[in-house]
C-alpha positions as CSV (number, residue, x, y, z in Angstrom):
1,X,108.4,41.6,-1.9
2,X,108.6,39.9,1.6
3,X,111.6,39.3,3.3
4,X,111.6,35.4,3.3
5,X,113.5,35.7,6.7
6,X,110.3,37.1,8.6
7,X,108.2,33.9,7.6
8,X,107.4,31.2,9.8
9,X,109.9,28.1,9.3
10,X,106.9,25.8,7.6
11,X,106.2,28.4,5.0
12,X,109.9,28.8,4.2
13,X,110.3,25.3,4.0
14,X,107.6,25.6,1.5
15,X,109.3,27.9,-0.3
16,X,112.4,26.3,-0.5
17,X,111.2,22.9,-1.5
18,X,108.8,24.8,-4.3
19,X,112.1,26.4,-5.6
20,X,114.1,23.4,-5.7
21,X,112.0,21.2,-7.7
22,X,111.5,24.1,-10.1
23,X,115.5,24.3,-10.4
24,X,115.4,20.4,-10.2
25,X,113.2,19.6,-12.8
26,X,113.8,22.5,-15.3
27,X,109.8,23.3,-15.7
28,X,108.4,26.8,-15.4
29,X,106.9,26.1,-12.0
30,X,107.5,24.5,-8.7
31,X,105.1,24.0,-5.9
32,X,104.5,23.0,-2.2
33,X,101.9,22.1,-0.4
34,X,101.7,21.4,3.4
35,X,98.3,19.3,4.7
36,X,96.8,19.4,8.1
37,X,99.3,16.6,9.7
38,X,102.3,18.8,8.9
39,X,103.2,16.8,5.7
40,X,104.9,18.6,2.3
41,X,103.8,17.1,-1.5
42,X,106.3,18.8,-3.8
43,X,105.7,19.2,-7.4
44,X,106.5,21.1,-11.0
45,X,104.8,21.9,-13.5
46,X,103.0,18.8,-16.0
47,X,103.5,19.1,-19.6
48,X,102.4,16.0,-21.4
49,X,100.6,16.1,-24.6
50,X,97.9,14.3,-22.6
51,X,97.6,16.2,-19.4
52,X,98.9,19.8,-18.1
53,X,98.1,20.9,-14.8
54,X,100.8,23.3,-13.3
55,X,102.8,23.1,-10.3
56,X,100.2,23.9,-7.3
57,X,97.9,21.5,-9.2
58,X,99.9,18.6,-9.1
59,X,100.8,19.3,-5.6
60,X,97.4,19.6,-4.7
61,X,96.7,16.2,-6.4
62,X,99.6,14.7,-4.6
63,X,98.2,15.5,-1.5
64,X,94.7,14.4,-2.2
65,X,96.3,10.8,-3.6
66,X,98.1,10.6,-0.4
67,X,94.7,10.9,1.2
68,X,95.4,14.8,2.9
69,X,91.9,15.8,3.7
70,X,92.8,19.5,4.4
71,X,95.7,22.0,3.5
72,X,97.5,24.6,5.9
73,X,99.3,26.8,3.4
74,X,100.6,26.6,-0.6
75,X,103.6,27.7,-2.1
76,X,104.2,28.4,-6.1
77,X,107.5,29.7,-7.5
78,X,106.7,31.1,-10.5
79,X,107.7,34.0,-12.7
80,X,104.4,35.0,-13.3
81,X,103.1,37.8,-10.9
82,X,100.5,35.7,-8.6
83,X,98.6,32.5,-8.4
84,X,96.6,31.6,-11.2
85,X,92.9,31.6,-10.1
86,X,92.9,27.6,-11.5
87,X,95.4,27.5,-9.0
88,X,94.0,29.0,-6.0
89,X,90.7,27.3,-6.7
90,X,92.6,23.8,-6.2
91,X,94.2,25.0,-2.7
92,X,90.6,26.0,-1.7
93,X,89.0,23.0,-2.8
94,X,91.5,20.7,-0.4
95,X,92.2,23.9,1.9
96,X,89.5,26.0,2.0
97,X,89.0,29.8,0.9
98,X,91.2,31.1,4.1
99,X,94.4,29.4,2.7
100,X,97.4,31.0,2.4
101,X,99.4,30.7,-1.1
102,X,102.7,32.3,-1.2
103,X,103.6,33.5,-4.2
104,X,107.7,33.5,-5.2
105,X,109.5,34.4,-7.5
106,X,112.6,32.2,-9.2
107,X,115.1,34.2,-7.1
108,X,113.1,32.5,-4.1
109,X,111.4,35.2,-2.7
110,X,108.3,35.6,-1.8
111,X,106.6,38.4,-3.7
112,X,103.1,38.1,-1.9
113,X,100.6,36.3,-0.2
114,X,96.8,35.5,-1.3
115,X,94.4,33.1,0.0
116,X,92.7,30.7,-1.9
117,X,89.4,32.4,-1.3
């Protein structure tokens, strides 16, 4: 586990706003994204009959709509153990293979970092 107090300020705010629209929507997952101009797309999980993507998926999709052409970091609060590969392979589509992912759990804290790659 990683003490959430040693991360930069844009990756706690990542965090944060990840948790909160978990807790907010009452969906498995909740996710944050920050592009290369500093900006945050928040997002849970999609259930529809129709669609599912999960959390970091919609976020990434969010960003792409909003015309982000890069990412600078992801943040998924899940309950699972780490990001789902599906998951990193979105960030690195948008981000590239360097990008960091943190990976939380519900409680909020980060439980470890990947990179897309």
């Amino acid at each position: 586990m990683t003490d959430n107090s040693a991360l930069d300020p844009e990756d706690r705010k990542i965090v944060t706003l990840a948790r909160s629209a978990r807790a907010r929507n009452a969906v498995p997952e909740g996710a944050a994204v920050r592009d290369e101009t500093g900006r945050t797309y928040v997002a849970g999980t999609v259930a529809l009959d129709s669609l599912k993507l999960s959390a970091l998926q919609t976020a990434v999709a969010m960003a792409v709509a909003s015309g982000a052409t890069s990412l600078e970091a992801a943040a998924v609060v899940t309950e699972a153990e780490g990001a789902s590969e599906a998951d990193r392979a979105a960030v690195r589509d948008l981000g590239g293979p360097g990008t960091p992912v943190l990976v939380a759990g519900p409680d909020g804290s980060v439980r470890t970092t990947v990179t897309a790659g």
